[in-house]
N, C-alpha and C positions, 0 to 999 in steps of 0.2 A: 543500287550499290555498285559501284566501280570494281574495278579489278583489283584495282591494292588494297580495298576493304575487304571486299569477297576472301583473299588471300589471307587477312591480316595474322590468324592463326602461323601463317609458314613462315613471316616476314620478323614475327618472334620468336619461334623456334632457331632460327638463323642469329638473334641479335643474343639470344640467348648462348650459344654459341660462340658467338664473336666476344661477347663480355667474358667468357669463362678464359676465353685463347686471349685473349689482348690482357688479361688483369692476368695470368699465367706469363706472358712477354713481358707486358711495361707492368711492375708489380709497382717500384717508385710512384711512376707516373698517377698510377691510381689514388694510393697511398697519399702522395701531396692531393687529391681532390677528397679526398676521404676527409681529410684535415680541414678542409674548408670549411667550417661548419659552427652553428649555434645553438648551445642549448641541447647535442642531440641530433638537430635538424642541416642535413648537406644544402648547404646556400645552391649549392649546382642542379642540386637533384631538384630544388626547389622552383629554381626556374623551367624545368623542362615540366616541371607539372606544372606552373601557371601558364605556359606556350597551350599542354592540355586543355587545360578549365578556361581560360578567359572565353571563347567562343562559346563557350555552354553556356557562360554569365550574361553575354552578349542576348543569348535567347530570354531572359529573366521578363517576364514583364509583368512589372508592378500593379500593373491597373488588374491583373487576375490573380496574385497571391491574396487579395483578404477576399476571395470566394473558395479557400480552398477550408476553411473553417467548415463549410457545408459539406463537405467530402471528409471525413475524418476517417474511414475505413482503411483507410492504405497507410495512413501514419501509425493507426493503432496498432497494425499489424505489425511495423517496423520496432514499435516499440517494444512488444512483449514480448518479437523474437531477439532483439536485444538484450534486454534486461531482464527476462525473466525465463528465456531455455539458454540461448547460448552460451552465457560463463558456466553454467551448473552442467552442460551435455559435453562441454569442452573437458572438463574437471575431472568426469567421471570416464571419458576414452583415454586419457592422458591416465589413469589410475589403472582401466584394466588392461591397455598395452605393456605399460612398462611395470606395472606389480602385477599381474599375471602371466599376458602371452610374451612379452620379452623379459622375461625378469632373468633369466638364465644368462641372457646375452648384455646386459648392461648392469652394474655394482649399482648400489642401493641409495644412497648419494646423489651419485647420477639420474637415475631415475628421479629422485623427488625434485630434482633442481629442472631436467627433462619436461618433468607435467608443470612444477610452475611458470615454468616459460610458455606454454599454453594456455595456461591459465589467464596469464597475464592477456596474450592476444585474444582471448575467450569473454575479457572482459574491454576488450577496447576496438567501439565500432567504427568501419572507414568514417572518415572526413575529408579525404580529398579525390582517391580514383574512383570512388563511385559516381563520382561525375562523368568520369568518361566510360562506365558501365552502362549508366543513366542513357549518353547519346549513343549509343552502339546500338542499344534495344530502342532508339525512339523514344526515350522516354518524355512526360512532360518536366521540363527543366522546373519551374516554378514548384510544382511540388515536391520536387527530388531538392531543393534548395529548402525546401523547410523541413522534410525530414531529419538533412541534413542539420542543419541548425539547433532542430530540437535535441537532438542528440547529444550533440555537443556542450548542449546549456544541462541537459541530464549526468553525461559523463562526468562534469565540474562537481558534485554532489554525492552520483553511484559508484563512481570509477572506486574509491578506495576503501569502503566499506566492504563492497562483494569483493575487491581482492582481498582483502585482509582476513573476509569469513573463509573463503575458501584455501587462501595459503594457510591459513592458522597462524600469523603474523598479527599482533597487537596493532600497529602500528605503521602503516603504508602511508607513505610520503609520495605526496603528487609532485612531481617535476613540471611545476607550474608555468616555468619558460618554455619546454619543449611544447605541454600541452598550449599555449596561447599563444606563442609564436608561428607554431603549424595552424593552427585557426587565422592568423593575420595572413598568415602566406597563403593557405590556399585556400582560404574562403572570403574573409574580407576584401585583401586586395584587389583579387580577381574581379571579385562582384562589382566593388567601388567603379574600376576601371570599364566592366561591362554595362552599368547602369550609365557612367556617362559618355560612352559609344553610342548605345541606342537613343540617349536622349539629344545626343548630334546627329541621330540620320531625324529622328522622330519631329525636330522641332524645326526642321526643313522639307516635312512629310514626304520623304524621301524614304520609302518602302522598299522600290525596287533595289537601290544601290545597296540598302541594309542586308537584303539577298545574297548579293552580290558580292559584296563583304564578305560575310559569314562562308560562302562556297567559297571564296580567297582560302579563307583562314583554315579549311577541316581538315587540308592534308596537313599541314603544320602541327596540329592538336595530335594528329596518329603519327606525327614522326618524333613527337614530344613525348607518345607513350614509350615508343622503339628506343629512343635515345635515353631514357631511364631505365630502360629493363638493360641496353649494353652497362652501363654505370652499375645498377644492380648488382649484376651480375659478374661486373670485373671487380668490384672491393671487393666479392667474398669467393674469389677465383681461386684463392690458395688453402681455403675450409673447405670448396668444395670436391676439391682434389686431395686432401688428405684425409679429410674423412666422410667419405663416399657411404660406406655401410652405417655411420651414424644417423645422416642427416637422410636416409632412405628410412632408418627406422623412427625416426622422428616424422618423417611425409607421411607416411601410414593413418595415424591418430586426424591429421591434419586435413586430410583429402577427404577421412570419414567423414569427418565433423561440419566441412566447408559443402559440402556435395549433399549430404542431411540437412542441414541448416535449410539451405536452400528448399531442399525436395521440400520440407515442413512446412517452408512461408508458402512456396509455390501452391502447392494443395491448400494451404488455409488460403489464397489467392482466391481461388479457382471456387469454393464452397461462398469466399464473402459477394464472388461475382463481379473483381475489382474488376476496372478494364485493364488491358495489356499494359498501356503507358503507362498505370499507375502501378500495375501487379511486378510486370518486372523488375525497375530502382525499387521496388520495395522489399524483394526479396534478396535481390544482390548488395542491398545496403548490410541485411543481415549477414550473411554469408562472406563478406571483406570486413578487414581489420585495419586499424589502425597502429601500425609496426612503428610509427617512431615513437608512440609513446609507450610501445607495449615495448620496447627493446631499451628506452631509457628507465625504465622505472628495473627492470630485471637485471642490469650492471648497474643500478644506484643499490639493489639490495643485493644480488648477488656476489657481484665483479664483471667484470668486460670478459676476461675470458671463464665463468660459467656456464654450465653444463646449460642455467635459465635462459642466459644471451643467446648462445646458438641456437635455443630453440626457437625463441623470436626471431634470429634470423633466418632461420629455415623457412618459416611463415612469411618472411618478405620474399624469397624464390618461388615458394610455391603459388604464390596469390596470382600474380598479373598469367601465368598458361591456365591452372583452373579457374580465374573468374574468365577466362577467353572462351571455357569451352563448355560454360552455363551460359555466357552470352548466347553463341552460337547454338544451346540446345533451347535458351527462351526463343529465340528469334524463329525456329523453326516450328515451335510451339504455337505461334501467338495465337492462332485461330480457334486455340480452346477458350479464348479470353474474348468477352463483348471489346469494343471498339468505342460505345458511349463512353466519353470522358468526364460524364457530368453525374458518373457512379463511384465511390470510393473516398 
């Protein structure tokens, strides 16, 4: 690992920084990129996550995704920590922070629009930066791509029944554009693009160049992380500075829940005997959200400016430093985990 990876943790803390100071300066400037957008989804922000993911797609290789059916331990895992703890352990910190240990410091209103805006993120798993969670920890690409995937073909299905049990909302309408345009944008296309990369070095058996390539491409992918968390960062630079003690007691519930998540899948990791590449995308898939559909669906039912939206927006600040510093604690980890990849 290089130096500017070694670092990567300071090199966001700084961009994070830089987003909050420059969307504070150029508020316009941001504001016209904010606008940019479909569905929900920032066309901008969009390309700096396929700069991300394309080199992770690039690693994809088909000839070993239908052996991963023999390994189904590290998807099951992904899956029950998805759909069957994380919206209900989300549901219930969101309920005793702000109707017990904050209830004094935030109106009643607020608080229930507060937890459903968690909820929402509680119920909607990443699809797109777990990719570059996946290559941070080594992970194997090909199985982190059907995790992925299945998820997604679940979500289409789970997504609006567990929200609607748990908001106690009849009636949850899936924002169909956002959720399938963010699937084309950073899983399809990507992939398309990386499947015919590799089948250009592969059918000139040109191994080394493909190498070669791929070490081209990795600082690019981390400066596509950087350059999404400045954006991040700078549209919600003037929430962040006005209300500071909000969005602190909203972090709270959120840090719990992302930080547990994790520890859950980690140890049920570690007992199934996954290996490292498979145990860590599997537990950091659990642990990240999927913010633009968890932020579109909470101003389709709340309003744009609800107590619900900010709290999904808080969960897009908080994710890229806490999923940086489970990376950073898998990675130090891994030697609890076998090494066989031919386990899980």
């Amino acid at each position: 690992m290089g130096a500017f990876e070694r670092y990567l943790s300071v090199w966001v803390a700084l961009c994070i920084t830089a987003g909050v100071l420059l969307g504070f300066l150029f508020p316009d400037a941001f504001s016209a990129i904010a606008k940019f957008e479909w569905a929900h989804v920032n066309i901008v922000v969009a390309v700096f996550i396929w700069v991300m993911i394309y080199p992770m797609m690039v690693k994809v290789d088909f000839s070993a995704v239908k052996d991963i059916g023999s390994r189904p331990k590290g998807l099951i895992l992904t899956l029950v920590i998805n759909w069957l703890i994380k919206p209900f352990t989300m549901a219930g910190l969101g309920w005793l922070f702000f109707k017990v240990f904050f209830a004094n410091w935030v109106d009643p209103q607020s608080a229930n629009e507060y937890i459903a805006g968690m909820i929402l993120l509680g119920v909607a798993p990443c699809t797109a930066m777990v990719f570059v969670w996946s290559e941070l920890t080594k992970g194997d690409p090909n199985y982190t791509l059907i995790q992925v995937s299945v998820n997604d073909v679940i979500m289409v299905f789970a997504f609006a029944p567990i929200a609607a049990l748990l908001l106690g909302v009849s009636d949850i309408q899936i924002p169909w554009e956002t959720l399938l345009l963010s699937v084309v944008l950073y899983v399809v296309i990507p992939l398309l693009a990386g499947i015919w990369t590799r089948h250009l070095f592969e059918s000139r058996k040109d191994e080394e160049h493909l190498r070669h390539f791929l070490h081209i491409l990795k600082p690019w992918s981390i400066l596509g992380l950087l350059a999404t968390v400045i954006l991040l960062f700078g549209f919600q630079a003037e929430v962040i500075l006005d209300q500071p003690q909000t969005i602190a007691l909203i972090a709270v519930p959120l840090l719990l829940q992302t930080y547990g998540i994790f520890g859950v899948g980690y140890a049920a990791a570690k007992i199934l005997k996954l290996p490292f590449n498979i145990a860590a995308p599997a537990c950091l898939i659990g642990a990240s959200n999927f913010f633009e559909l968890a932020v579109a669906v909470a101003i389709s039912l709340f309003g744009l400016h609800s107590g619900a939206a900010l709290a999904t927006v808080v969960g897009v600040l908080v994710e890229v430093p806490v999923m940086l510093s489970l990376v950073a604690f898998a990675n130090r980890t891994q030697h609890w985990f076998r090494k066989d990849a031919n386990i899980g």
